[in-house]
C-alpha positions in Angstrom: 98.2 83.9 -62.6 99.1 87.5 -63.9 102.4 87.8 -66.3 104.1 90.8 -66.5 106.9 91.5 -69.0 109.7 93.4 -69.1 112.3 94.1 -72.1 115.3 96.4 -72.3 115.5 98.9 -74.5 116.9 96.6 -77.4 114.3 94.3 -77.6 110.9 96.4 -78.8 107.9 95.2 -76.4 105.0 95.4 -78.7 101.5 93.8 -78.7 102.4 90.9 -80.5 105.5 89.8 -78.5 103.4 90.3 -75.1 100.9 88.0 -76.7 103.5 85.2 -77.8 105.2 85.0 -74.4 102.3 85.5 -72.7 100.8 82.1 -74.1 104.3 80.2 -74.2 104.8 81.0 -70.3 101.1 80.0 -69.6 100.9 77.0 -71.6 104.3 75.8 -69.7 102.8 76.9 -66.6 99.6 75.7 -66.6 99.7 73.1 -64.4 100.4 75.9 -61.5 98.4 78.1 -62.3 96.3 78.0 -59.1 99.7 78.3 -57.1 101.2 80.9 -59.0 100.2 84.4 -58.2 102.6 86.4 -60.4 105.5 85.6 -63.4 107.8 88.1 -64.1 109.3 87.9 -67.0 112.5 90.2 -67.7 114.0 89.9 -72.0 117.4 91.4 -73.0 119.6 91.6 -75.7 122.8 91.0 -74.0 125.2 92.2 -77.2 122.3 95.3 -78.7 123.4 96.2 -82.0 126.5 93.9 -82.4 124.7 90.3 -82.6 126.2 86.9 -81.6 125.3 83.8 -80.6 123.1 83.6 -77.3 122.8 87.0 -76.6 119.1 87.1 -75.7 118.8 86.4 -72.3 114.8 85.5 -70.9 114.8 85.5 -67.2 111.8 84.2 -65.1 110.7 84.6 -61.9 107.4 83.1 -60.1 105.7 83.9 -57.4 104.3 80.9 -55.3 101.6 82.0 -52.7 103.3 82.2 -49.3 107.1 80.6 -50.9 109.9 82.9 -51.8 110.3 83.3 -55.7 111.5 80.9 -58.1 113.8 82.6 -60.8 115.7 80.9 -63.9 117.7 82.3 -66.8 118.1 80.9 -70.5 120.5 82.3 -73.0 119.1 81.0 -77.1 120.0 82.9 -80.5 116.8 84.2 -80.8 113.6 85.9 -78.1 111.3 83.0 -78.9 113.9 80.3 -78.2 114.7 81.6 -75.2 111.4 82.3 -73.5 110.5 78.5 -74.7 113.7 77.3 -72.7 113.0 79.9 -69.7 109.6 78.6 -69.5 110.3 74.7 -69.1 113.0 75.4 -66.6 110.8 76.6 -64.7 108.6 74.3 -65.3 111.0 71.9 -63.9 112.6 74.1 -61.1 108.5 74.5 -59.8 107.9 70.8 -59.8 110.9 69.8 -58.2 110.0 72.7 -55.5 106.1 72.2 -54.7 106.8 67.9 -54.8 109.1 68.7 -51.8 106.3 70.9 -50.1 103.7 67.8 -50.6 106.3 65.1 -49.7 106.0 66.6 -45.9 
């Protein structure tokens, strides 16, 4: 499973942040891991400069061999909490999704 991240040009996408997403997302994933082919996943500081409350939006999108993607949004205060969220509705939104394929 390959993850590839994107941030805009408010949120600085150093070594350490690829890292820390990079294990969140994988961790979360895990269990797909041998279904998954790709995660994208896209950070943004929705408000730059002027702050507020939810303004860092983490959006995810998977890659399922032979499915169309799988894409969910969180909004949290801060990156970390919204990757964390991202990644377990995902989580969810994959499980519902591949239980359907092996229920036929």
């Amino acid at each position: 499973m390959k993850i590839q991240i994107n941030t805009d040009k408010n949120i600085g996408g150093d070594e350490r942040l690829a890292e820390y997403v990079e294990g969140i997302v994988a961790g979360e994933l895990d269990r797909f891991a041998d279904q998954i082919t790709r995660v994208e996943v896209h950070l943004a500081d929705e408000n730059a400069h002027k702050g507020g409350q939810n303004d860092k939006r983490c959006m995810l999108e998977a890659r399922v061999a032979g499915r169309k993607p799988t894409a969910v949004t969180h909004h949290a205060d801060t990156v970390a909490e919204a990757v964390a969220g991202a990644s377990e509705k995902l989580a969810r939104a994959l499980h519902r999704e591949l239980a359907k394929l092996d229920a036929r």
